[in-house]
C-alpha atoms as one frame of an Amber mdcrd trajectory, in Angstrom:
protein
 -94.952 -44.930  22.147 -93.482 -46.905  25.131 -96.035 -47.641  27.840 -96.146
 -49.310  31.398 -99.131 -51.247  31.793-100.539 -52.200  35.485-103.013 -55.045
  35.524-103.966 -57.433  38.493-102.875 -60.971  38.172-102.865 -64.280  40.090
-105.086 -66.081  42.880-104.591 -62.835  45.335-105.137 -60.322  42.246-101.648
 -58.624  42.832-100.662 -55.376  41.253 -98.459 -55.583  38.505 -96.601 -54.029
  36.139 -94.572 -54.224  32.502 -93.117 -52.043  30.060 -93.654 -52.220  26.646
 -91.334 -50.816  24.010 -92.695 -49.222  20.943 -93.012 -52.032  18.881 -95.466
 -53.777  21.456 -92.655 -56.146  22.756 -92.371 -56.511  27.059 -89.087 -55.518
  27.767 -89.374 -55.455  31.495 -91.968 -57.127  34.395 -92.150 -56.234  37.870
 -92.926 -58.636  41.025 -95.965 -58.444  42.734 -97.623 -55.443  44.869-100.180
 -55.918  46.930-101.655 -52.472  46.494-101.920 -50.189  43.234 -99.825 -47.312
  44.941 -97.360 -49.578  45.455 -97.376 -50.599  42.225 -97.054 -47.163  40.601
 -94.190 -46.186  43.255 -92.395 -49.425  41.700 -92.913 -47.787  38.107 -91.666
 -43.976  39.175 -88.478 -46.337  40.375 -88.001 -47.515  37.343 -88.195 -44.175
  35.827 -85.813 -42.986  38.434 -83.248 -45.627  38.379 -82.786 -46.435  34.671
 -80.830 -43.676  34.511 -78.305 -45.073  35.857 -76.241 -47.503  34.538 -75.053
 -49.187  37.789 -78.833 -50.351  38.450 -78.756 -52.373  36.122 -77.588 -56.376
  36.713 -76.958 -58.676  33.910 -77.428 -62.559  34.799 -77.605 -65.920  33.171
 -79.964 -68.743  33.497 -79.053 -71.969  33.825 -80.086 -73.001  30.904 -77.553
 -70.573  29.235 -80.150 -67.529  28.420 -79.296 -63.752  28.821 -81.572 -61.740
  31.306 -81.505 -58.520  33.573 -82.904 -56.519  36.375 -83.488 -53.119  37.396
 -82.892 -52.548  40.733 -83.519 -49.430  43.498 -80.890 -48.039  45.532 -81.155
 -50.010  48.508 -81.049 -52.894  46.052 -84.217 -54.554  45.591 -84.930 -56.058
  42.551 -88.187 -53.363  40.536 -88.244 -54.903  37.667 -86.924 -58.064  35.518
 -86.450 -58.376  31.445 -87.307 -61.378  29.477 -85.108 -64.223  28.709 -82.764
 -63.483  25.399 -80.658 -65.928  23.648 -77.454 -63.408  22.884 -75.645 -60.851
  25.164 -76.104 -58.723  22.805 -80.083 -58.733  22.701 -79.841 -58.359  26.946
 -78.253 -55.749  26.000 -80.385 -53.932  23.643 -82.920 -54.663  25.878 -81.378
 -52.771  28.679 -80.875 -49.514  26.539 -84.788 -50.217  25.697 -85.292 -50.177
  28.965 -82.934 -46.632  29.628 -84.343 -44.761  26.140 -88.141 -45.534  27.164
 -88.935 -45.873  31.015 -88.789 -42.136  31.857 -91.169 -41.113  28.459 -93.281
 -44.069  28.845 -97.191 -43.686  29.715 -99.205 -45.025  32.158-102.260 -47.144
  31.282-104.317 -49.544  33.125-105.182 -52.965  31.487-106.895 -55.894  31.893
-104.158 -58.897  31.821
């Protein structure tokens, strides 16, 4: 079962969250949030917005990797994939990202 993990990380203990596909794999990481409600809004956008195609945007790195981003309406960046070598794994990635955000549970964890 997908999941969304929040855990604090980093010197000012920030509020963060990923989602993990099935298989245990992060498929998308969010910024930091200074407060856990925060945080959780950021996940509920997630599950809001990856339901639509057009919030998705599809980059490349300099270094000639594959990534993404989930963005809200007003366009802020929610949440960003990993790197991938192909197009074509971005791209799974993002329909990871559609077929599991909305089912996905909620857990706290330590980083």
């Amino acid at each position: 079962m997908a999941k969304f993990e929040v855990y604090q990380s980093g010197k000012n203990k920030e509020f963060r969250f990923r989602l993990k596909a099935d298989n245990g794999q992060t498929i998308l990481s969010s910024e930091g949030y200074s407060s856990k409600a925060s945080c959780m809004n950021g996940i509920e956008s997630v599950k809001k917005n990856s339901a639509d195609p057009k919030r998705f945007t599809k980059t490349t790195t300099p270094t000639n990797m594959f990534r993404f981003a989930v963005t809200a309406a007003n366009s802020q960046i929610i949440g960003t994939s990993q790197n991938y070598k192909t197009e074509s794994g971005r791209d799974n990635g993002i329909e990871s990202v559609k077929r599991n955000a909305v089912k996905a549970e909620v857990k706290e964890v330590e980083k």
